[in-house]
Phi, psi and omega in degrees: 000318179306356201234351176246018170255112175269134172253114201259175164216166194183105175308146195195136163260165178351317194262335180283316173315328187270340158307327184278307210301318182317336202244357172062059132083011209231342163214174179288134185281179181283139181290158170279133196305326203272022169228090173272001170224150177248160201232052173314150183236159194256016209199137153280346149315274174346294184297324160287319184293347155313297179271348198268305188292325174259327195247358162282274181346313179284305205224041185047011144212144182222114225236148189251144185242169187238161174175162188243113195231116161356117142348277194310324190287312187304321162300011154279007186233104158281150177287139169285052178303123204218055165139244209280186190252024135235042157287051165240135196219168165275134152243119195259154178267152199308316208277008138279356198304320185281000164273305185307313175314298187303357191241345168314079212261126176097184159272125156345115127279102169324089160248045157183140174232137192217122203270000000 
C-alpha cells in the first residue's frame, strides 16, 4: 500500500481550514475562479515556508497540512520545480480537484500551525 500512495502538503490559512473541517477532513474546498491550479506541494519544509511567509502575512496564522493521494491519479502529474531545490510542487488544474478530493486515501492532517 505504501508505494501506491504519494504524501503531498499542502500550506492552507483560516479560511480554507474551516473549509477542510466542514468537509471532516477528507476533501480540498472547491478554487476560487481567480485560483485555476490548486498547488500540493511535495516536501514539508516547503509547505512551512509557505505558511510561515504567505499566510501569516495574509491572515495571522498559517497552518500546514499532510495527506495521501493515490499513486495512479498522481501520475498524470509532473513535479514542478519552481525555485530552490526543494521548491517543488504539483499543479492540478481547479477542474480536476474534485478527482484528486476521490483519489485522497485516508484524512487531511493539520501537522503544523504556525503564528
Amino acid at each position: 500500500m505504501k508505494n501506491s500512495v504519494i504524501t503531498m502538503y499542502r500550506p492552507t490559512g483560516p479560511a480554507e481550514l474551516k473549509l477542510l473541517e466542514a468537509a471532516n477532513f477528507r476533501r480540498w474546498p472547491p478554487r476560487l475562479p481567480e485560483q485555476p491550479i490548486f498547488y500540493p506541494v511535495t516536501n514539508e519544509q516547503y509547505a512551512i515556508a509557505i505558511a510561515t511567509q504567505w499566510n501569516i502575512k495574509a491572515s495571522g496564522v498559517g497552518y500546514v497540512t499532510r495527506f495521501s493521494v493515490k499513486k495512479s491519479f498522481m501520475d498524470n502529474y509532473e513535479i514542478q520545480k519552481v525555485g530552490g531545490a526543494h521548491h517543488t510542487e504539483w499543479w492540478i488544474p481547479a477542474e480536476k480537484l474534485e478527482e484528486l478530493n476521490d483519489n485522497i486515501v485516508g484524512e487531511i492532517e493539520v501537522i503544523g500551525e504556525y503564528r
